[in-house]
N, C-alpha and C positions, 0 to 999 in steps of 0.2 A: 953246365949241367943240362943234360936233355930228358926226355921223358922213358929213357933206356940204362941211363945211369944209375948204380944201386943206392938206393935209399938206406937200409937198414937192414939185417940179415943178409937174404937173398930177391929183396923186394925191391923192383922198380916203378918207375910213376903209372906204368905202363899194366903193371903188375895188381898196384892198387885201383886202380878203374877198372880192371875185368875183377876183382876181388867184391866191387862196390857193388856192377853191375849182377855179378851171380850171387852175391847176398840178400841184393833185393828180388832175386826172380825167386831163388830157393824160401824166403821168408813168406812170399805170398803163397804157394804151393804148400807152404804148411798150414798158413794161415785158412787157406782154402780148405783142405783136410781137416784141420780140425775143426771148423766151423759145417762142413759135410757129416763127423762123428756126431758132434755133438745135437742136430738137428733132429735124431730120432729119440732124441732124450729129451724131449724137450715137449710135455705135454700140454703143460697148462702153465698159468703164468705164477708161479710158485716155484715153478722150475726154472722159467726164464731168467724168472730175479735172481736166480743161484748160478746158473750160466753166465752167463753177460758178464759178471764182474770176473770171469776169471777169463774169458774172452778180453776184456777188455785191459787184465794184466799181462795177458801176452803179448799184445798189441802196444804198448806200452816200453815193455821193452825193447821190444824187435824195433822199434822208433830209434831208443837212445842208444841204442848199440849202430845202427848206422849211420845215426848223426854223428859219430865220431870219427866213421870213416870219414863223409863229407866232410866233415871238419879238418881233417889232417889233409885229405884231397885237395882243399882250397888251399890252406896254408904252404904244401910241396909245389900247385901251378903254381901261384905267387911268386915264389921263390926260380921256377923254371922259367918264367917273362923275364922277371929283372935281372938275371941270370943270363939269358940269352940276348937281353938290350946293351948289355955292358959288361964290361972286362971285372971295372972298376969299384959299381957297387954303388957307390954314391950320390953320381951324376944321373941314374933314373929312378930311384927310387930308395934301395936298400944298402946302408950301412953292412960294414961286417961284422958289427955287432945287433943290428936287428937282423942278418941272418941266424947269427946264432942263437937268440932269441926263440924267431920260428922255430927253428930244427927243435930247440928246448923245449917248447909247448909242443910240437909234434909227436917229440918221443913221450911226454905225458901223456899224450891223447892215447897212444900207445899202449904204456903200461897200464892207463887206467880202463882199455878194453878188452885188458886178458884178463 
């Protein structure tokens, strides 16, 4: 397996690091945006105590939706070292059944970020 081989649909490893990388460029540029909106709304601090928390829910999320990218990211290298160390599977690290394992927690990490 290399970093070109499909993973899942039409997704490669290769696929998912520019996926990772433009999700966090696009989340700060909104994050920036709407922290640009919401600044002229923001008079006193009666307001700020009502902003901030909803600032701080978006922020919030935009975290646990990319940590699941990293998360499948780390578990697919993983799997592409041991992968490319050995034919075998065994002798460097992974079993063929703790591959299939990872791939099984990957495709969770998956399902659970649609």
């Amino acid at each position: 397996m290399d970093k070109d081989s499909l993973l899942f649909d039409d997704k490669s490893f290769s696929d998912l690091l520019r996926d990772v990388y433009q999700n966090t460029k696009k989340k700060e540029n909104q994050i920036n945006t709407l922290i640009d909106q919401l600044k002229p709304l923001i008079r006193n601090m009666t307001d700020a105590s009502l902003m901030v928390p909803l600032i701080k829910e978006y922020l919030e999320v935009s975290v646990k939706n990319d940590d699941n990218l990293v998360r499948l990211t780390a578990i697919i290298q993983r799997l592409l070292v041991v992968g490319s160390k050995t034919e075998k599977g065994d002798e460097f690290g992974l079993t063929e059944s703790e591959r299939k394992q990872l791939l099984e927690e990957a495709q969770s990490l998956v399902d659970n970020s649609k």
